[in-house]
C-alpha positions in Angstrom: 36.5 15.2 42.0 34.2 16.5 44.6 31.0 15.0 42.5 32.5 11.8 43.0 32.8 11.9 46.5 29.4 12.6 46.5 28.3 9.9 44.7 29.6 7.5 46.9 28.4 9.0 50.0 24.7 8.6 48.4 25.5 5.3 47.0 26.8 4.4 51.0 24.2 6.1 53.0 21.2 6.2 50.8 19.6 8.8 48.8 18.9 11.7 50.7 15.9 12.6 49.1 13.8 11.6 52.0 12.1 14.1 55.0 12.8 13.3 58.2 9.1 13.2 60.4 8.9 16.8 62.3 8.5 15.0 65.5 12.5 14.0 65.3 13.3 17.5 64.9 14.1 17.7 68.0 16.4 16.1 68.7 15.0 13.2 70.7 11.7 11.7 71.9 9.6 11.1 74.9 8.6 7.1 75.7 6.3 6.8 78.2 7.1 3.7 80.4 4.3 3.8 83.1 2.1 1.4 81.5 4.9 -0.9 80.7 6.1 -0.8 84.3 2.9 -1.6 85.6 2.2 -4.8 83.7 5.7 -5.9 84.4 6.0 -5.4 87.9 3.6 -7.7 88.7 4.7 -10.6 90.2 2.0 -14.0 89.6 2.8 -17.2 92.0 1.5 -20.0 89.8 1.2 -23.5 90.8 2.1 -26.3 88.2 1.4 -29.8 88.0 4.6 -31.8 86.7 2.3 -35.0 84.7 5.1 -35.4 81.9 8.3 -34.2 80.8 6.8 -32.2 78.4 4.8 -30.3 81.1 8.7 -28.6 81.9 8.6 -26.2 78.7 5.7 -24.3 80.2 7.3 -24.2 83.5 10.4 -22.9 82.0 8.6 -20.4 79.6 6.8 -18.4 82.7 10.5 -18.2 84.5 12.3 -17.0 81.4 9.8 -14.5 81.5 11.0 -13.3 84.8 7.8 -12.0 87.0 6.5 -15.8 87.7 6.9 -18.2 91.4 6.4 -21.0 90.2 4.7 -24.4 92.9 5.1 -27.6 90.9 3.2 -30.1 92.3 6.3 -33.0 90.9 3.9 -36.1 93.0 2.1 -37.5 89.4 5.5 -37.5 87.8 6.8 -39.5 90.7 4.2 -42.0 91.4 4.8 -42.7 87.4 8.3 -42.2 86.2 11.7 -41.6 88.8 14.1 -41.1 86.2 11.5 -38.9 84.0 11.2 -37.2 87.3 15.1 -36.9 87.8 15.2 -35.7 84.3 12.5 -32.6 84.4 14.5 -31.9 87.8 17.5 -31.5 86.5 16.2 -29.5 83.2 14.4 -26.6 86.1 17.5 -27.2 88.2 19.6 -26.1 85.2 17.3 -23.3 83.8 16.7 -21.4 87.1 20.2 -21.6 87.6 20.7 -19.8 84.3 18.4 -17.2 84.7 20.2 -16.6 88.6 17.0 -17.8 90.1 16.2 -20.2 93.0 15.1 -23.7 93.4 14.0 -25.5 96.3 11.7 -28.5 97.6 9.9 -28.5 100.1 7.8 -31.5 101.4 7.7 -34.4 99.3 5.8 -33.3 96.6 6.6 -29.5 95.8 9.5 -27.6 94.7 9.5 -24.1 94.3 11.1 -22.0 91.4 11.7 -17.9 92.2 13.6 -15.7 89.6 16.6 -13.5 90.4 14.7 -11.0 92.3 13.4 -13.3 94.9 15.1 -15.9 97.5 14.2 -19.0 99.1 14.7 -19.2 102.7 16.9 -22.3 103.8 16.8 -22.7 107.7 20.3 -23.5 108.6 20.9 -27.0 110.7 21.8 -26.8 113.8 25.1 -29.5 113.8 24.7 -31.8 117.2 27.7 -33.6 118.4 28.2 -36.1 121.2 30.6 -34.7 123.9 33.0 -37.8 124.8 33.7 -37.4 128.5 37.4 -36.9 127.4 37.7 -33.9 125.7 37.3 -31.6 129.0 
């Protein structure tokens, strides 16, 4: 009865007829993350030139990545299509939302695209009101 146990503990876990590398021995291993931390620390402010919708997917693929600020320059898009325009807005509106990141315009022409780790600064409006003579 115990032989067949055995047979279907090899048959479910393998054979056991191969050696395990000496450097496992014990019991765990070492990674060395400096050089991975260097490389993906770095942070690259890139600037982008929005010609076509299909100009987005490169856009997008440098912010999934993480480490990229993107500047798209969004005035040859405009001066050619609005609603292609409206349409690659909403696409980065949408994507650096998913990713948690931040999207903003600023001046006509640009908008800017941080990950998670960054924020745009939004200067709050002041509100003016007109006093009516009446209220004091």
């Amino acid at each position: 009865m115990a032989g067949f146990f055995t047979k279907i503990k090899e048959r479910l876990s393998g054979s056991e007829d191969f050696d395990m590398p000496n450097e496992l021995d014990e019991g765990y291993v070492e990674l060395s993350t400096e050089d991975d931390q260097e490389t993906q620390s770095k942070i690259t402010v890139r600037p982008y030139i929005l010609e076509d919708f299909a100009d987005v997917k490169t856009i997008l693929d440098s912010m999934r990545e993480g480490y990229t600020v993107a500047l798209v320059n969004i005035r040859p898009l405009k001066d050619k299509d609005l609603v292609e325009l409206k349409r690659a807005v909403g696409k980065l509106k949408k994507t650096t939302d998913a990713i948690e990141g931040d999207i903003a315009g600023f001046g006509d022409d640009w908008i800017c695209l941080c990950p998670s780790f960054a924020q745009i600064f939004r200067e709050k409006k002041k509100e003016i009101r007109d006093v009516n003579p009446e209220d004091f």
